[in-house]
BAMI-720507 format. One record per atom (N, C-alpha, C): residue number from 1; residue in one letter; chain; z, y, x. Coordinates in steps of 0.02 Angstrom, whole numbers. Layout:
% residues N
ROPA seq type mol     up  north   east
ROPA NUM    a   A      Z      Y      X
...
This chain:
% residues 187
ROPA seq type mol     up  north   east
ROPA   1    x   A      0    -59     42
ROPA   1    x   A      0      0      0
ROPA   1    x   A      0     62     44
ROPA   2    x   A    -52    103     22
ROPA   2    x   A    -54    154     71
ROPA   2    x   A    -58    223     20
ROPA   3    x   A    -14    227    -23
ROPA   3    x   A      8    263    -82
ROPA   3    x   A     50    322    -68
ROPA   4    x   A     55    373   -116
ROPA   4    x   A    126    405    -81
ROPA   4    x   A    100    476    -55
ROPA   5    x   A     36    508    -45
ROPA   5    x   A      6    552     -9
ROPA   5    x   A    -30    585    -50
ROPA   6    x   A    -21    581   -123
ROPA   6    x   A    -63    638   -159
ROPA   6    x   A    -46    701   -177
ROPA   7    x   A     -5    713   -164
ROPA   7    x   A     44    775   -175
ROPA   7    x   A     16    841   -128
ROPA   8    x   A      6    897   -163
ROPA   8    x   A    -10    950   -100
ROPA   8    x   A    -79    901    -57
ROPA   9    x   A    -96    900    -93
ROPA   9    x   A   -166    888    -46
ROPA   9    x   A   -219    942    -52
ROPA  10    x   A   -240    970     16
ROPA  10    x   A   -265   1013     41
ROPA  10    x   A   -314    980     76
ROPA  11    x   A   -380    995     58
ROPA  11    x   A   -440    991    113
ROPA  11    x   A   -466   1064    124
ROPA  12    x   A   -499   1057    188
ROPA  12    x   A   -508   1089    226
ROPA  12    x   A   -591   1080    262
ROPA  13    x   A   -645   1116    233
ROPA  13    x   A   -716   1066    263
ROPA  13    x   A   -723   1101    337
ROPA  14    x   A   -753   1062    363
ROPA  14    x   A   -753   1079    428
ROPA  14    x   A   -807   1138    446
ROPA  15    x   A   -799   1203    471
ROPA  15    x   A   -823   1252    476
ROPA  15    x   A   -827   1296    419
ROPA  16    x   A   -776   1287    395
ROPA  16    x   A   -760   1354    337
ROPA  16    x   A   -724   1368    352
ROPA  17    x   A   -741   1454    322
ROPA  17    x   A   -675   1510    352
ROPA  17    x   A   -607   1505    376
ROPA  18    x   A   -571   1510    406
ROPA  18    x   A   -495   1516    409
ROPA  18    x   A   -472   1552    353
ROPA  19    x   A   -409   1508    312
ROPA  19    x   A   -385   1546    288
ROPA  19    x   A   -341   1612    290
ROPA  20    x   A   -348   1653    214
ROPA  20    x   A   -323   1708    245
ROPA  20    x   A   -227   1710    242
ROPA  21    x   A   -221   1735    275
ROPA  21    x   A   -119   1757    281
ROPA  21    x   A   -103   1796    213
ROPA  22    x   A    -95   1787    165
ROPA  22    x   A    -67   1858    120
ROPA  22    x   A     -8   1870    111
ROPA  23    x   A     27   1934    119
ROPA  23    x   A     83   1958    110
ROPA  23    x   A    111   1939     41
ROPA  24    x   A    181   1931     57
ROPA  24    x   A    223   1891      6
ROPA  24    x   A    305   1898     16
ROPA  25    x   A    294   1927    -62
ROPA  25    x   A    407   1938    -51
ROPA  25    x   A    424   1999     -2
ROPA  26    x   A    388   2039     20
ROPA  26    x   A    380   2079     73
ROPA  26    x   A    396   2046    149
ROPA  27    x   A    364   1978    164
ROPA  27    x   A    354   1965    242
ROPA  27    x   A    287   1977    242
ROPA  28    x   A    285   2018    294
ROPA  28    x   A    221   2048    327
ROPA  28    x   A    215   1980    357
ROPA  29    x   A    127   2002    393
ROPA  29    x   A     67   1945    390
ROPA  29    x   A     80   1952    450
ROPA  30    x   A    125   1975    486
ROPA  30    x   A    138   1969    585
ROPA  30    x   A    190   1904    548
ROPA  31    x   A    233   1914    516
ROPA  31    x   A    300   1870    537
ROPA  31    x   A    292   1791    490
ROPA  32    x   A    212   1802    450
ROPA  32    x   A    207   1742    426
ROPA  32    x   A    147   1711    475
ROPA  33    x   A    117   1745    526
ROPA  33    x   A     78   1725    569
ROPA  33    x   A    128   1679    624
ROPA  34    x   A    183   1712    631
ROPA  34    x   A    215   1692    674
ROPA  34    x   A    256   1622    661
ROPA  35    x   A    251   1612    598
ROPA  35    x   A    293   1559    570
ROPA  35    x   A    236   1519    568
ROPA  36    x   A    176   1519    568
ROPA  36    x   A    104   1463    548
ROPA  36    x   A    114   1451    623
ROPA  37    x   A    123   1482    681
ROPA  37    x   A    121   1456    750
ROPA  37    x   A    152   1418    754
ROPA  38    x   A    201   1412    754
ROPA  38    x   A    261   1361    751
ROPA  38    x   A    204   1296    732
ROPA  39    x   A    179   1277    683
ROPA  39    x   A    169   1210    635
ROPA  39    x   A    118   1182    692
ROPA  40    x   A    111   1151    680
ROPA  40    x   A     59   1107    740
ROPA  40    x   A     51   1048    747
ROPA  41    x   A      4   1011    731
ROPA  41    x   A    -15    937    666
ROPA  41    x   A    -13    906    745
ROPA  42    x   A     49    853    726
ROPA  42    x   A     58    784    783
ROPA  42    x   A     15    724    762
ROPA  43    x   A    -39    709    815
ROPA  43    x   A    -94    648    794
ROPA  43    x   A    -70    601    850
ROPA  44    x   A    -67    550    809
ROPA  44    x   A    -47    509    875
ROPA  44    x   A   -120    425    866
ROPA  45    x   A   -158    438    913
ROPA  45    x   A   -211    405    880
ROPA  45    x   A   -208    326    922
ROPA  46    x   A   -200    260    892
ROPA  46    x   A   -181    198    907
ROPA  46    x   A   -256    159    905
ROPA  47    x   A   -271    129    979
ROPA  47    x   A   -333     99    962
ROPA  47    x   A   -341     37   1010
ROPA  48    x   A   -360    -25    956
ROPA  48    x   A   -353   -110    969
ROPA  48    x   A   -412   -117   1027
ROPA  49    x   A   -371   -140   1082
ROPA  49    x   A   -427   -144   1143
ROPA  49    x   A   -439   -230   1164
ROPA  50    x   A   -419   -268   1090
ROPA  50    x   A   -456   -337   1073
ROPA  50    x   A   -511   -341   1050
ROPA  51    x   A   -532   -286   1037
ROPA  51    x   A   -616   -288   1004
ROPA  51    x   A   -645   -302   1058
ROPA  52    x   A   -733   -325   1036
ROPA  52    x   A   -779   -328   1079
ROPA  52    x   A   -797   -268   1113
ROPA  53    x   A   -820   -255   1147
ROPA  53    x   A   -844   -199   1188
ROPA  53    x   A   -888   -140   1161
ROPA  54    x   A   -937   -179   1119
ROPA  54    x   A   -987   -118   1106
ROPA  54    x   A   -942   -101   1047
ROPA  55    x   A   -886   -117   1004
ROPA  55    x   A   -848   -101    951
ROPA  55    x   A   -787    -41    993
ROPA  56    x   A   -763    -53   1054
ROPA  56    x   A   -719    -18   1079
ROPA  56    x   A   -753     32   1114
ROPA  57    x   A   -827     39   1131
ROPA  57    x   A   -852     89   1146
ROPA  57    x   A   -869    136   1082
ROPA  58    x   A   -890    116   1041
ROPA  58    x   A   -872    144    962
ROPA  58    x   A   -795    192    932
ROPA  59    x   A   -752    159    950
ROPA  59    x   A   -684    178    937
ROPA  59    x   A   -672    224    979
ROPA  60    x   A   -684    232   1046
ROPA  60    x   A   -678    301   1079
ROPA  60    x   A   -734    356   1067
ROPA  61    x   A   -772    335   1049
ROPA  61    x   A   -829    391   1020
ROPA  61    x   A   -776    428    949
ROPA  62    x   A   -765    400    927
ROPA  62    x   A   -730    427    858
ROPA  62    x   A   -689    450    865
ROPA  63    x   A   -629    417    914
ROPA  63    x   A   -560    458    934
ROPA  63    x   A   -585    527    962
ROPA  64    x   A   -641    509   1015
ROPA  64    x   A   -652    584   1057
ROPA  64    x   A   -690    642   1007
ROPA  65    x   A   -729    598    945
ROPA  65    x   A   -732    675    900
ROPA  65    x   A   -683    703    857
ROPA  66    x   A   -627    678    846
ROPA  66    x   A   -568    676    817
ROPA  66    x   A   -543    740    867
ROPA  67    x   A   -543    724    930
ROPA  67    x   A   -498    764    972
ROPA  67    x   A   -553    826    958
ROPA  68    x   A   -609    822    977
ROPA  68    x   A   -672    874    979
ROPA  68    x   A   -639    905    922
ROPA  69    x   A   -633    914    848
ROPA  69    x   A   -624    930    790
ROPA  69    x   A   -560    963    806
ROPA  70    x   A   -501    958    861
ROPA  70    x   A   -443    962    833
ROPA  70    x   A   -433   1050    850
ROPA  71    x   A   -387   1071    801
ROPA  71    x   A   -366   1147    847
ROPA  71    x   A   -350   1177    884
ROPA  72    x   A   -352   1215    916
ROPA  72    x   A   -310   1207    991
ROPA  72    x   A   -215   1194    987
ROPA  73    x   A   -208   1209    929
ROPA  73    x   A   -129   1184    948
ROPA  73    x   A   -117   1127    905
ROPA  74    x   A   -143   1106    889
ROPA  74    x   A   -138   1009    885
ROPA  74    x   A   -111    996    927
ROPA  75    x   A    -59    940    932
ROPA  75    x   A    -46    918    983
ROPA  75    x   A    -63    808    980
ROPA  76    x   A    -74    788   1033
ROPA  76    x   A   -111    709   1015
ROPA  76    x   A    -59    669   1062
ROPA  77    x   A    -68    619   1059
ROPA  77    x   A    -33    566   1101
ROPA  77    x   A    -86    498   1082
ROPA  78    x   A    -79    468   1138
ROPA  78    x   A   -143    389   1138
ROPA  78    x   A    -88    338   1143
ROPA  79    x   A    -85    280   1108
ROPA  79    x   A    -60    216   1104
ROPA  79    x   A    -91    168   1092
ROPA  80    x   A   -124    123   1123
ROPA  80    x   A   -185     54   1147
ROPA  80    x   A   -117     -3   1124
ROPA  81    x   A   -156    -50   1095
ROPA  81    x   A   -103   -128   1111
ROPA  81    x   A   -174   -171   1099
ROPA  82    x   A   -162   -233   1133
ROPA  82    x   A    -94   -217   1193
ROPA  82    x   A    -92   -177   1223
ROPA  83    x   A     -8   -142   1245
ROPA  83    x   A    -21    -66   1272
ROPA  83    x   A     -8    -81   1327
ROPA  84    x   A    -57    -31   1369
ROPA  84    x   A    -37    -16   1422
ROPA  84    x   A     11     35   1469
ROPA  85    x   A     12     16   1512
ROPA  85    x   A     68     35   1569
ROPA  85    x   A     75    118   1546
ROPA  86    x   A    106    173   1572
ROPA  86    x   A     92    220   1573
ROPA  86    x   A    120    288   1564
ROPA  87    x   A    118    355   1559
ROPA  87    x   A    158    396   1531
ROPA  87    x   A    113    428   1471
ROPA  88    x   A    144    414   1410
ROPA  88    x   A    122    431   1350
ROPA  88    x   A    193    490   1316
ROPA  89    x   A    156    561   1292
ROPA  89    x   A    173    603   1257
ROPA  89    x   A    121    643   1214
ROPA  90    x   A    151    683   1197
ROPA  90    x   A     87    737   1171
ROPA  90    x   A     60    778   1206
ROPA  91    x   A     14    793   1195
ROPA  91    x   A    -40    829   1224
ROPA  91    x   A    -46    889   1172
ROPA  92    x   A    -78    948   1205
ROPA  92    x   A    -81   1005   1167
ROPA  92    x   A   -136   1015   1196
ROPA  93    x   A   -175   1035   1133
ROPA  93    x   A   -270   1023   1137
ROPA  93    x   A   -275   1084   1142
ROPA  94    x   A   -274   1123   1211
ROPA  94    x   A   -296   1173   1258
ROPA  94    x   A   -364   1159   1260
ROPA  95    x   A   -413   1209   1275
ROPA  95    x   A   -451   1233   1314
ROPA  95    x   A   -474   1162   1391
ROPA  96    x   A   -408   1166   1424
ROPA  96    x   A   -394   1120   1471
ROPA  96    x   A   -387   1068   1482
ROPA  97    x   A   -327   1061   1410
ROPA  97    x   A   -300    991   1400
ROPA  97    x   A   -346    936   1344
ROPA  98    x   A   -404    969   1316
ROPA  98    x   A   -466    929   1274
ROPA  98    x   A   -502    875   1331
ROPA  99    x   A   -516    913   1372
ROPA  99    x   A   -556    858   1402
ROPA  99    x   A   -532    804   1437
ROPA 100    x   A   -461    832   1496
ROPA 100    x   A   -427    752   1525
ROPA 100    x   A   -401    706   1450
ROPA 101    x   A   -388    753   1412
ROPA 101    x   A   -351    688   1372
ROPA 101    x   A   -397    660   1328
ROPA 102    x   A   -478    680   1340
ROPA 102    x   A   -522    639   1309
ROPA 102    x   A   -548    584   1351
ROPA 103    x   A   -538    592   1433
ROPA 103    x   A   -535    550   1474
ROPA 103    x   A   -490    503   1485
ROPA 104    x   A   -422    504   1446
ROPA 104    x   A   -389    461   1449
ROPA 104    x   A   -413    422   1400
ROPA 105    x   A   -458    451   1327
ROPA 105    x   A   -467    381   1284
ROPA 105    x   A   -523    364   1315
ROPA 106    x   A   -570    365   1363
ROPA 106    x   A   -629    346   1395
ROPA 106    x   A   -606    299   1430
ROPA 107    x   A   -553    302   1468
ROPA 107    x   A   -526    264   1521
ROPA 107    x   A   -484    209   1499
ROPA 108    x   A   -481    178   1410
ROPA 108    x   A   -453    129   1388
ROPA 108    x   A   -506     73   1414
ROPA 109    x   A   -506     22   1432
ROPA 109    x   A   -535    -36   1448
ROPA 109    x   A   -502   -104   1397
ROPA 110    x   A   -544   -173   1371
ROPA 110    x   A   -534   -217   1332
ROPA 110    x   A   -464   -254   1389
ROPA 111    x   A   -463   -281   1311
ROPA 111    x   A   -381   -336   1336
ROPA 111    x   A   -407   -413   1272
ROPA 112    x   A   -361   -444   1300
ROPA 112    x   A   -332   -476   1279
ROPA 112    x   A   -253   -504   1246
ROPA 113    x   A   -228   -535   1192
ROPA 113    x   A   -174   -540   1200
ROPA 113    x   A   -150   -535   1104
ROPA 114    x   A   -110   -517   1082
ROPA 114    x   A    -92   -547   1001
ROPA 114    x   A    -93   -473    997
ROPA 115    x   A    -98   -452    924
ROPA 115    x   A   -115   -395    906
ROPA 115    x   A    -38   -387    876
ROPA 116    x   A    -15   -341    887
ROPA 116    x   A     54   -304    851
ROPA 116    x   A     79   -234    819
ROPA 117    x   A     54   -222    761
ROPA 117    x   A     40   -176    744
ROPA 117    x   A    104   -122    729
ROPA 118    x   A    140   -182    711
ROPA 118    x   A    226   -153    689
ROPA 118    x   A    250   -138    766
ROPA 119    x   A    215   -145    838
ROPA 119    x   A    232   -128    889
ROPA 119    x   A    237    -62    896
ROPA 120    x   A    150    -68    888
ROPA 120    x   A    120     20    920
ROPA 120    x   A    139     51    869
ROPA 121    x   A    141     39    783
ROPA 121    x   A    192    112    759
ROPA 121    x   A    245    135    769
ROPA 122    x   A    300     62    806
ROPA 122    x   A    352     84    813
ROPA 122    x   A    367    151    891
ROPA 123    x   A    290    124    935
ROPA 123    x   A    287    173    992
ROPA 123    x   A    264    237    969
ROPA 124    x   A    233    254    914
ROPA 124    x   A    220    301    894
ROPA 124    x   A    270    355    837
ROPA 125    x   A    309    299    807
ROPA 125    x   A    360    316    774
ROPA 125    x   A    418    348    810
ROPA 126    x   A    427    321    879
ROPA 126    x   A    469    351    943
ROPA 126    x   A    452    426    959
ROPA 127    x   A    395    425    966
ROPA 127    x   A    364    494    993
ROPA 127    x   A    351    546    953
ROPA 128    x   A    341    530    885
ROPA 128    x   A    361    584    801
ROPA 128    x   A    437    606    823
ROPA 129    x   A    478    554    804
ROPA 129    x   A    553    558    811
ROPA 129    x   A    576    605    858
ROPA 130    x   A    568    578    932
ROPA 130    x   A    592    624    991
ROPA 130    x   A    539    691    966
ROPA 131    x   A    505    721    943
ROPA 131    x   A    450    772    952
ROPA 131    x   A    504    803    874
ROPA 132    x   A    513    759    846
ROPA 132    x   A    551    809    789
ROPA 132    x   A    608    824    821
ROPA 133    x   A    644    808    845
ROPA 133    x   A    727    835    872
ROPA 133    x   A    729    872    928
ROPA 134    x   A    681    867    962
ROPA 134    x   A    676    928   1032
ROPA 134    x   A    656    999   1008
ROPA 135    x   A    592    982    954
ROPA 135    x   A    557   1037    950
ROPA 135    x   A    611   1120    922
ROPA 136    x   A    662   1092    871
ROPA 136    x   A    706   1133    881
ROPA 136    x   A    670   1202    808
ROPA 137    x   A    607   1186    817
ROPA 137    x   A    577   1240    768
ROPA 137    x   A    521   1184    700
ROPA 138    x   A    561   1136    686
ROPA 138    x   A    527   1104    650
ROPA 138    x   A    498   1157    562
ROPA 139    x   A    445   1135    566
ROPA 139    x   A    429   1178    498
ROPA 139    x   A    377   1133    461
ROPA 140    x   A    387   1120    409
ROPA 140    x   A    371   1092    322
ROPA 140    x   A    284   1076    343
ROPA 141    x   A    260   1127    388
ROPA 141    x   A    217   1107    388
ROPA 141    x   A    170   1079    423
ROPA 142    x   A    203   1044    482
ROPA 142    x   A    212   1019    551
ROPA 142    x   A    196    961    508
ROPA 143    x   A    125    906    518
ROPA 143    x   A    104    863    482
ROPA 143    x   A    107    795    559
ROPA 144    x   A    127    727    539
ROPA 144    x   A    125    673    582
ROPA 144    x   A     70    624    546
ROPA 145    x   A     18    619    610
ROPA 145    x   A    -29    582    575
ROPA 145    x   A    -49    530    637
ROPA 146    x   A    -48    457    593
ROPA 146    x   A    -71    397    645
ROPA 146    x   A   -140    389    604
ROPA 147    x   A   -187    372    675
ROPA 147    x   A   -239    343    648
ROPA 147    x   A   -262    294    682
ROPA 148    x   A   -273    240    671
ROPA 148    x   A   -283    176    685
ROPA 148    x   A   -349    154    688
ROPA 149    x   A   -389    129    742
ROPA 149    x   A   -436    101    775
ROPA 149    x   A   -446     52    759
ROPA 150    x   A   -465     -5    753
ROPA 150    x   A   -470    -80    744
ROPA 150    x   A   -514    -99    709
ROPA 151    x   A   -521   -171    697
ROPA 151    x   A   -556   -205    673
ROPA 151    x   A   -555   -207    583
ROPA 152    x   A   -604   -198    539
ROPA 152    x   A   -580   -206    477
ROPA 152    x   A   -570   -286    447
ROPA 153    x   A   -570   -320    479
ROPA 153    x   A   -552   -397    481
ROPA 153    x   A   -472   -360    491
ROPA 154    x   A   -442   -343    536
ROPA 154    x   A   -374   -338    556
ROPA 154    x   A   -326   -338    492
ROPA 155    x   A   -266   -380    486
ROPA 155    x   A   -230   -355    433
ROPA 155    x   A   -161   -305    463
ROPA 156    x   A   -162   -295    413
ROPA 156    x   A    -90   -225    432
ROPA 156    x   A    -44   -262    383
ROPA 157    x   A     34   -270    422
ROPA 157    x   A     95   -297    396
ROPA 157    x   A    106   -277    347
ROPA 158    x   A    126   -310    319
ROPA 158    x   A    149   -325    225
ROPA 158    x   A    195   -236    243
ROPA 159    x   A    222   -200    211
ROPA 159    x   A    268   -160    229
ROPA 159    x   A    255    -81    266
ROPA 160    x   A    206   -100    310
ROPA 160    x   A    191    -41    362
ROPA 160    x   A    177     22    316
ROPA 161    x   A    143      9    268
ROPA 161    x   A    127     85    218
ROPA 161    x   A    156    106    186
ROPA 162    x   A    214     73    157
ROPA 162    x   A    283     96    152
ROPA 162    x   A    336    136    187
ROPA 163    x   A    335    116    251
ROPA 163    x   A    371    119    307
ROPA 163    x   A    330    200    339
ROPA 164    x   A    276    205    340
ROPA 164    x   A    244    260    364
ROPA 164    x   A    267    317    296
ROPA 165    x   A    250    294    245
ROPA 165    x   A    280    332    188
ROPA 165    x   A    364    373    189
ROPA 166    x   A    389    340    196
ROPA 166    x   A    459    320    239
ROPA 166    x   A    484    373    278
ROPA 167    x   A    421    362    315
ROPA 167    x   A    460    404    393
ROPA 167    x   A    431    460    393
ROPA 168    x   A    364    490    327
ROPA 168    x   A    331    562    310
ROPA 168    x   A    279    549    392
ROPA 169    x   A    251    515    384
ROPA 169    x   A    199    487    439
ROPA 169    x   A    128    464    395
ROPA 170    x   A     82    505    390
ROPA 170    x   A     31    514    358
ROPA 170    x   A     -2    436    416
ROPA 171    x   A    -43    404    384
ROPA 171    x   A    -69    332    425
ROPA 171    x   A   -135    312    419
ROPA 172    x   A   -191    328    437
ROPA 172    x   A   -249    315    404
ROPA 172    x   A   -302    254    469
ROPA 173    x   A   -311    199    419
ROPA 173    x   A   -346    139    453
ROPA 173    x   A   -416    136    474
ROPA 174    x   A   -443    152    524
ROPA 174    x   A   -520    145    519
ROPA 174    x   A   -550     84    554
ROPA 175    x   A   -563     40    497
ROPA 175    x   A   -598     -8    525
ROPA 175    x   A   -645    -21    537
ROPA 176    x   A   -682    -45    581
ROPA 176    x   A   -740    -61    618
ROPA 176    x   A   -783   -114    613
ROPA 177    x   A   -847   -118    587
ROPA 177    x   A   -842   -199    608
ROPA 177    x   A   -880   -222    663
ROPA 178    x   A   -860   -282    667
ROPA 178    x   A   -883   -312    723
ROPA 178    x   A   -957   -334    746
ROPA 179    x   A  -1002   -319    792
ROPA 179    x   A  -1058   -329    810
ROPA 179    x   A  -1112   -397    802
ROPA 180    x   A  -1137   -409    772
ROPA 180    x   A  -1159   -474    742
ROPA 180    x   A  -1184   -513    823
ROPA 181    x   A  -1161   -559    828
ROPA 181    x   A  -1178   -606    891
ROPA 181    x   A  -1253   -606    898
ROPA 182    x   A  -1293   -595    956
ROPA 182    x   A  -1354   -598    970
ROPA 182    x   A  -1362   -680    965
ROPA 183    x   A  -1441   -702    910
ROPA 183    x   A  -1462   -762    890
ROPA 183    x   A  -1491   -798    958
ROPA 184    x   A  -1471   -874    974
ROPA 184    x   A  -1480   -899   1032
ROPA 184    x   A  -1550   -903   1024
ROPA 185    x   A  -1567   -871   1072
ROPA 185    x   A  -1658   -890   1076
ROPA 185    x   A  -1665   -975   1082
ROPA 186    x   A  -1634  -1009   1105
ROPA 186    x   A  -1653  -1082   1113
ROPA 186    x   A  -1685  -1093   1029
ROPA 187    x   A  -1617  -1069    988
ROPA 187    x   A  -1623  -1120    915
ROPA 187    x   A  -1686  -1107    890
């Protein structure tokens, strides 16, 4: 069940205007500008490096237009499972910081090994958590969003869309499918 998220739903098409600030209650549009700074959408994007190859070269094409799309104060974090070794936080999609950390999803390579999905949310669920209690300036509209890479064969644990529900962790699955096996020329 991936329920729970219709409320205040806001789209946004891509390359339309910014919205405008309007004065309200008498806070001027400096001190509600200053309060929209603060908010800054945590993506933490999780991607299965058990797929075949030309499928995981696929999945970083998508993550890296995801990042391409993002605002500059987005902030992202990468989580692979099986995961690898590493230092994983957020990233703040600078100018600077767009491109190494689009090289870090370039630089995911295939694995092997059991897929654990209740793993990598829980590594991602870590890094929401610590990112809510440091930040110190949490605001309503500071959005946590996982988005998930994988296979659409893959199943997701009985529970997990609950649990993302739960924890106000927006979760969205993109599955892939898998590359049809090249026909043996022998047959």
């Amino acid at each position: 069940k991936f329920a729970g998220y219709d409320k205040k739903l806001s789209i946004i098409f891509e390359g339309a205007p910014e919205p405008q600030i309007q004065e309200r209650s008498g806070v001027s549009q400096q001190s509600m500008a200053a309060a929209t700074d603060i908010a800054a959408p945590r993506n933490i994007i999780i991607i299965d490096r058990t797929v075949p190859a030309a499928t995981l070269a696929d999945m970083k094409k998508a993550a890296e237009g995801l990042v391409d799309r993002a605002p500059e104060n987005a902030r992202f974090a990468l989580i692979t499972f099986p995961v690898l070794t590493g230092k994983n936080s957020f990233v703040e999609m600078t100018s600077t910081n767009k491109p190494s950390f689009k090289d870090r999803i370039n630089s995911i390579t295939a694995s092997t090994g059991p897929i654990d999905l209740k793993q990598a949310y829980a590594a991602g669920k870590s890094l929401v958590t610590g990112a809510r209690q440091s930040s110190g300036k949490e605001n309503a509209a500071n959005t946590d969003t996982f988005t998930l890479y994988t296979l659409n064969t893959t199943s997701v644990p009985t529970g997990l869309g609950d649990s993302a529900r739960n924890d106000k962790i927006a979760f969205n699955v993109i599955g892939f499918k898998a590359p049809t096996p090249a026909a043996d020329p022998a047959s």
